[in-house]
ZASEDREN-803488 format. One line per field, with one value per residue (C-alpha): residue number from 1; residue in three letters; x, y, z. Coordinates in steps of 0.2 Angstrom, whole numbers. Example, Ala and Ser with C-alpha at 12.3 -4.5 7.8 and 13.67 -1.06 7.14 Angstrom:
// residues 2
k: 1:2
r: ALA:SER
X: 62:68
Y: -22:-5
Z: 39:36
END
This chain:
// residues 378
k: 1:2:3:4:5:6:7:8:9:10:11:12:13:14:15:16:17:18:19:20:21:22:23:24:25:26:27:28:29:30:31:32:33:34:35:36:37:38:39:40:41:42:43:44:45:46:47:48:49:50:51:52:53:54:55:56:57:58:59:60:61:62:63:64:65:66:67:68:69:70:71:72:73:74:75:76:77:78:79:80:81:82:83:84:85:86:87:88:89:90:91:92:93:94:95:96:97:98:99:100:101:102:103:104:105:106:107:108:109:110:111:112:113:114:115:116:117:118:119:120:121:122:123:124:125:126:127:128:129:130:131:132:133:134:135:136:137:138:139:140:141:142:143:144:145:146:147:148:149:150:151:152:153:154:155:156:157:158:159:160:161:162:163:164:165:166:167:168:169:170:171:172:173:174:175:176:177:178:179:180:181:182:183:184:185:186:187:188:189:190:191:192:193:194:195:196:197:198:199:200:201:202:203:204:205:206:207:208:209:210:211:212:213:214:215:216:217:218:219:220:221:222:223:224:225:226:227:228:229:230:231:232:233:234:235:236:237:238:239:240:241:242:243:244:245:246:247:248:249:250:251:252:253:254:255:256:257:258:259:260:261:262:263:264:265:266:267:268:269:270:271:272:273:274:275:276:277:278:279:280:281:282:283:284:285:286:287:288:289:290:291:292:293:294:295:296:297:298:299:300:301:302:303:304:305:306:307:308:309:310:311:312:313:314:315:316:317:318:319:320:321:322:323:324:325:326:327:328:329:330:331:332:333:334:335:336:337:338:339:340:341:342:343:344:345:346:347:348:349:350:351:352:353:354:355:356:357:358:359:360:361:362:363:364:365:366:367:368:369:370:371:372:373:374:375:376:377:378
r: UNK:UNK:UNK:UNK:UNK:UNK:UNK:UNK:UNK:UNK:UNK:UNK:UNK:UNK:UNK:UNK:UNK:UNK:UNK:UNK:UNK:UNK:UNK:UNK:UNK:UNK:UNK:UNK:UNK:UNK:UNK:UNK:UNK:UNK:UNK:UNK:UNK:UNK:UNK:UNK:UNK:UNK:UNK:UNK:UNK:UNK:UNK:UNK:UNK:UNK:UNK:UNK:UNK:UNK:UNK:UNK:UNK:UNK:UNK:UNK:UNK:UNK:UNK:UNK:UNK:UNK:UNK:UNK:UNK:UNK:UNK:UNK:UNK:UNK:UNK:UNK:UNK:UNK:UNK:UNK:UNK:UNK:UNK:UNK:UNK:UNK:UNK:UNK:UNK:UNK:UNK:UNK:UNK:UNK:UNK:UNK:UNK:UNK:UNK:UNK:UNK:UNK:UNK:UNK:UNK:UNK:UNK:UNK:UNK:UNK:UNK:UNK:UNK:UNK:UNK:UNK:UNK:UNK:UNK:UNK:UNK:UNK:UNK:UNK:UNK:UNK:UNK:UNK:UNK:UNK:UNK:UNK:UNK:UNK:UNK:UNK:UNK:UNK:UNK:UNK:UNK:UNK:UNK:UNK:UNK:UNK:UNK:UNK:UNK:UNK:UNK:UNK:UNK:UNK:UNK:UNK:UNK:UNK:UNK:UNK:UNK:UNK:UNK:UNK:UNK:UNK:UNK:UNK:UNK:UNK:UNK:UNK:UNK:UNK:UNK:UNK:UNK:UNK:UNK:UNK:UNK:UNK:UNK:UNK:UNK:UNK:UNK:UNK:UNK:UNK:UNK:UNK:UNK:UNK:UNK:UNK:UNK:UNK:UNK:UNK:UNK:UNK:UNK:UNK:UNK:UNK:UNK:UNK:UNK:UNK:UNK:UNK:UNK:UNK:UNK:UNK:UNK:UNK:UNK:UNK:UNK:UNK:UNK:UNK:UNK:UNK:UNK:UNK:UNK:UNK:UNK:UNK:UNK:UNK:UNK:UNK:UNK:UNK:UNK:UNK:UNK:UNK:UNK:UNK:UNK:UNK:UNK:UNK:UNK:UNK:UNK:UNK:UNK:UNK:UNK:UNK:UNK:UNK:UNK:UNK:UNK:UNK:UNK:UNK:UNK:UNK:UNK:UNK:UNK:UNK:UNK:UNK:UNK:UNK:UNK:UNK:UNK:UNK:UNK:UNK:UNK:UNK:UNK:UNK:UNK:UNK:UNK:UNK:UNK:UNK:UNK:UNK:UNK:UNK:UNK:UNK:UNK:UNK:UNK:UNK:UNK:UNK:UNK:UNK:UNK:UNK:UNK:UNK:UNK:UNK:UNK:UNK:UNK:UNK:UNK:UNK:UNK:UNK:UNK:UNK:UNK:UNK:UNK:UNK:UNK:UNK:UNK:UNK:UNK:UNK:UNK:UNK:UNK:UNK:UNK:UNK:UNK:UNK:UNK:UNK:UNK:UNK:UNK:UNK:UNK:UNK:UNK:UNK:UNK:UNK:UNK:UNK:UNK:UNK:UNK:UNK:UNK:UNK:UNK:UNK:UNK:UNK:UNK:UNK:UNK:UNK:UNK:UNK:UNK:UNK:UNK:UNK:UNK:UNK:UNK:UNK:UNK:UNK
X: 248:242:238:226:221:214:205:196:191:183:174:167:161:153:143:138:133:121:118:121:108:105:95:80:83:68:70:60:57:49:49:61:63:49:32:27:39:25:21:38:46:35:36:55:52:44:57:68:58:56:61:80:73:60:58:76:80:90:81:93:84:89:80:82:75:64:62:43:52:42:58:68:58:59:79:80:67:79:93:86:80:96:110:102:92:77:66:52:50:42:33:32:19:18:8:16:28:23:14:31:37:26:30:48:42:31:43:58:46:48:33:29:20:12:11:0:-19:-10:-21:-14:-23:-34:-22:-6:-5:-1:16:9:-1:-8:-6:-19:-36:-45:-48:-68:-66:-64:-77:-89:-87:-86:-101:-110:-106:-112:-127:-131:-128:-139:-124:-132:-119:-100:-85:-69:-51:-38:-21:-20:-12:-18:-23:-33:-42:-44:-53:-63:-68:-73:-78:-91:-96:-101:-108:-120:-127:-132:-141:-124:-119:-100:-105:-87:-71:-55:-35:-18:-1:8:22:9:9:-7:-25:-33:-41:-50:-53:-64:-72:-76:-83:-93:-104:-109:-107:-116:-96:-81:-70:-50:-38:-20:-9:2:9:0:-16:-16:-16:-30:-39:-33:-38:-57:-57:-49:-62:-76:-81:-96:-97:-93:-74:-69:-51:-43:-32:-16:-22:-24:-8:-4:4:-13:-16:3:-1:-16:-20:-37:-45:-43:-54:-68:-61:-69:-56:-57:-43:-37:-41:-22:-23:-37:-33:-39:-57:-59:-71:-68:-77:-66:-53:-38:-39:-25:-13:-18:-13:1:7:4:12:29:29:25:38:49:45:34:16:4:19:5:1:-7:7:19:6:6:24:20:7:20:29:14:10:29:28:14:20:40:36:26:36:53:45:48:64:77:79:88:83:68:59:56:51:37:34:33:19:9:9:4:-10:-15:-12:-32:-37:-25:-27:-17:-17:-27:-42:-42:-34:-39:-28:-36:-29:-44:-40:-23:-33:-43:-51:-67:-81:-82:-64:-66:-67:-74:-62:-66:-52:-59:-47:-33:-31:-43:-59:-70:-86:-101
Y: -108:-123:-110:-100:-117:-122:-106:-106:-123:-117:-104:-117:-128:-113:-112:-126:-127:-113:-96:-96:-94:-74:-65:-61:-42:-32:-11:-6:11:17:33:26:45:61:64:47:37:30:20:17:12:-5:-9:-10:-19:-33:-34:-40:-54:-60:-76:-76:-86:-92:-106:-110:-93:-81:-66:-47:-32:-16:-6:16:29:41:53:55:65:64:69:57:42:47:47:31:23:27:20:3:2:8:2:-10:-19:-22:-38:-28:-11:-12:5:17:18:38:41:55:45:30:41:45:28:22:32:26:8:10:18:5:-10:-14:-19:-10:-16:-3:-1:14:17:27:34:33:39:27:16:20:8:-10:-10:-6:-16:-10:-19:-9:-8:5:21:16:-1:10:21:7:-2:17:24:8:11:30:26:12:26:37:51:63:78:74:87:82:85:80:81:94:78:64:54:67:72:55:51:64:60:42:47:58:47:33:45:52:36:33:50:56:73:82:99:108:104:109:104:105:99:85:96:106:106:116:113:126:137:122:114:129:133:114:113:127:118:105:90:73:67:71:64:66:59:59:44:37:49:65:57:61:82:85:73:81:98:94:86:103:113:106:94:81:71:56:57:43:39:29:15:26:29:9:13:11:29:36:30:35:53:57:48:50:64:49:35:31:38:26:18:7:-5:-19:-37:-40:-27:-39:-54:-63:-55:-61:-74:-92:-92:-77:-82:-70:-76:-90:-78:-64:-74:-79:-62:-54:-71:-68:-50:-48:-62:-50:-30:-33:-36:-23:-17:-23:-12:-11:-6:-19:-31:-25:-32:-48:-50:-44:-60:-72:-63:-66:-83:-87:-76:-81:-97:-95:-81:-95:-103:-91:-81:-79:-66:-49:-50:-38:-57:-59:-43:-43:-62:-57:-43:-56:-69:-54:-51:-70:-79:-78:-76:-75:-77:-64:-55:-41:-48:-57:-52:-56:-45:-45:-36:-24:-21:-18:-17:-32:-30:-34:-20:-32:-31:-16:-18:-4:-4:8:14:8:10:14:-2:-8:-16:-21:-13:-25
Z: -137:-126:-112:-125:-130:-114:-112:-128:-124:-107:-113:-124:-111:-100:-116:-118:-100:-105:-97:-77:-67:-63:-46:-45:-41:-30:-30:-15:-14:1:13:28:33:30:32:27:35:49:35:27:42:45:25:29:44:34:19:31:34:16:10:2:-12:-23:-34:-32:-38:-26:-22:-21:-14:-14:1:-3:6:-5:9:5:-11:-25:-36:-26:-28:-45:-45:-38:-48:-64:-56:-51:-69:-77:-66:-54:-69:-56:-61:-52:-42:-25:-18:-15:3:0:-17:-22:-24:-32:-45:-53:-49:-60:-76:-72:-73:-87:-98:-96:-94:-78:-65:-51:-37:-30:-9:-12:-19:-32:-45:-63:-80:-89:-98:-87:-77:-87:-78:-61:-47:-33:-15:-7:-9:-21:-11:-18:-11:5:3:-1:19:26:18:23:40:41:31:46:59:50:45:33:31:30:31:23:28:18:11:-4:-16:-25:-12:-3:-20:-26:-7:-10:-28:-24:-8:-14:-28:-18:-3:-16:-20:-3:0:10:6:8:14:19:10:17:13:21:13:23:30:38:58:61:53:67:53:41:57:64:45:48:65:60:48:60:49:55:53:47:34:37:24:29:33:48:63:50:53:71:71:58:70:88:78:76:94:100:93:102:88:96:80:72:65:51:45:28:29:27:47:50:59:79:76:77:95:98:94:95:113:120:107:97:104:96:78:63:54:38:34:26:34:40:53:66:62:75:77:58:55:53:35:30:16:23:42:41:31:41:57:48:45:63:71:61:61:83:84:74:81:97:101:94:80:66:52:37:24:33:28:10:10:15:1:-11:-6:-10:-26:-32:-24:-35:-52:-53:-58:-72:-78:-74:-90:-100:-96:-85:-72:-79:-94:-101:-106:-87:-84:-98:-93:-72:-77:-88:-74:-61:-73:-76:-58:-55:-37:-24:-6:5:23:15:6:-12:-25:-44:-57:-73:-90:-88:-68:-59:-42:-39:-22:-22:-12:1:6:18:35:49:64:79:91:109:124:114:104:85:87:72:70:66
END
């Protein structure tokens, strides 16, 4: 009886003492292996390099490989918000992926931050965040640039999913407004290894430039294919090519390719007046320390930003709720949505209730690939 005594009266205390302090628990999602894992690869790079805690609150993340698997990222998006209980998903890079993600955080509640440019229905996305810029932020510094070099006729191609139809949808848009005109449309899948027959159909309509949408090591054939077929023009990329795996593959048939991207990935040859240069610095310096001179990318800086949004959001949602709890979940997505403007490696950021992107048009920059290494286009 004393023994049940002293037990009872423990328990007692513990309560008192109030609820113990729980992790902060991140799913990452991200495609380590598969088409896409160019990109994955250096997102996984740089969760190792996170902080082990913040605001005094231990951080657990969970790193899974979707594969560039649609229905796995799916799969394991369900299991982070039903067995792990994730205080927010991370991912995935590939935007097939985090395009399903994202119905598996909106339905449980749970915020996502995006690493992808993924497209979601008006209305779809009040769980999600992108860390990329908007493929029409993209467009915007692209189509300035062919409009400077006087490009009139553009081909496009691209991958046959949402990322390729949503490059060509706000491509087009913003090309048309500045008298630029898409003339020959082609697509491939991402397990595709030859593009020889939309390349020729391509090369044959002489474009003034041509448009390829693909992402990482992918990027590389489409362009090799154009180059092979005697193509004399200006070829552009997106920022799922900002990647040193375009040099790696595609060698010289890849020098002087146009190349828009994020901030992060020239750090140095930023400006002094730009907000991002310190954080961009900051980024490169800990990651070459980490992975090598050169091993920058874009999507590894996309992990480091997520870090300075959470640094910024977890304590406001602290004030609310504790970690594990569906309160801090709903409070971490308020705070995303209401932290104003935040600094990071890739630009500016300013979530708003009525916008889950928050790059400004301005945020593009034009990079050219001179001697086999990025230069910045002015």
């Amino acid at each position: 009886m004393k023994l049940n005594t002293r037990l009872i009266a423990a328990a007692a205390a513990f309560a008192l003492a109030g609820p113990a302090l729980a992790d902060i628990t991140i799913g990452v999602v991200a495609p380590l292996t598969g088409p896409a894992s160019g990109l994955g690869i250096p997102v996984g790079n740089q969760v190792k390099l996170w902080p082990t805690s913040i605001a005094g609150e231990k951080l657990k993340v969970i790193v899974l490989d979707d594969a560039t698997d649609p229905t796995n990222g799916t799969k394991i998006a369900k299991r982070f918000v039903t067995e792990d209980k994730v205080d927010v998903i991370m991912g995935s890079v590939a935007t097939p992926v985090a395009i399903p993600v994202a119905a598996v955080a909106a339905e449980s509640g749970t915020p996502q931050l995006a690493w992808s440019p993924a497209v979601l229905p008006p209305g779809q996305d009040k769980w999600t965040f992108r860390m990329p810029q908007s493929n029409a932020v993209m467009a915007h510094a692209m189509v300035g640039l062919m409009k400077k070099q006087g490009v009139r006729t553009v081909g496009f191609l691209g991958y046959t999913d949402a990322y390729g139809e949503s490059w060509l949808k706000d491509f087009t848009a913003e090309a048309e407004k500045n008298g630029i005109k898409v003339i020959a449309t082609e697509r491939f899948a991402r397990s595709d290894t030859s593009v020889t027959a939309q390349a020729l159909k391509l090369v044959a309509a002489n474009p003034d430039a041509m448009l390829i949408v693909a992402s990482g090591s992918g990027a590389a054939m489409p362009h090799m294919a154009i180059v092979d077929r005697g193509y004399k023009g200006k070829i552009y990329q997106t920022h799922a090519a900002a990647s040193r795996d375009l040099m790696r593959v595609g060698g010289k048939a890849v020098e002087g390719a146009y190349v828009v991207s994020g901030p992060a990935v020239i750090a140095e040859q930023l400006p002094d007046s730009h907000p991002s240069k310190k954080i961009a610095i900051e980024f490169v310096q800990q990651y070459e320390k980490a992975y090598g001179p050169g091993s920058r990318n874009q999507f590894a800086g996309h992990a480091y930003d997520s870090m300075i949004v959470m640094e910024k959001a977890v304590p406001i949602a602290l004030k609310k709720a504790k970690p594990g709890t569906p309160e801090f979940r709903a409070a971490l997505r308020d705070a995303f949505e209401s932290m104003g403007r935040t600094v990071v490696s890739h630009g500016v950021l300013d979530w708003t209730p009525a916008d889950h992107w928050g790059y400004t048009p301005e945020t593009g920059v034009m990079l050219q690939v001179v001697n086999g290494d990025w230069k910045v286009v002015q």
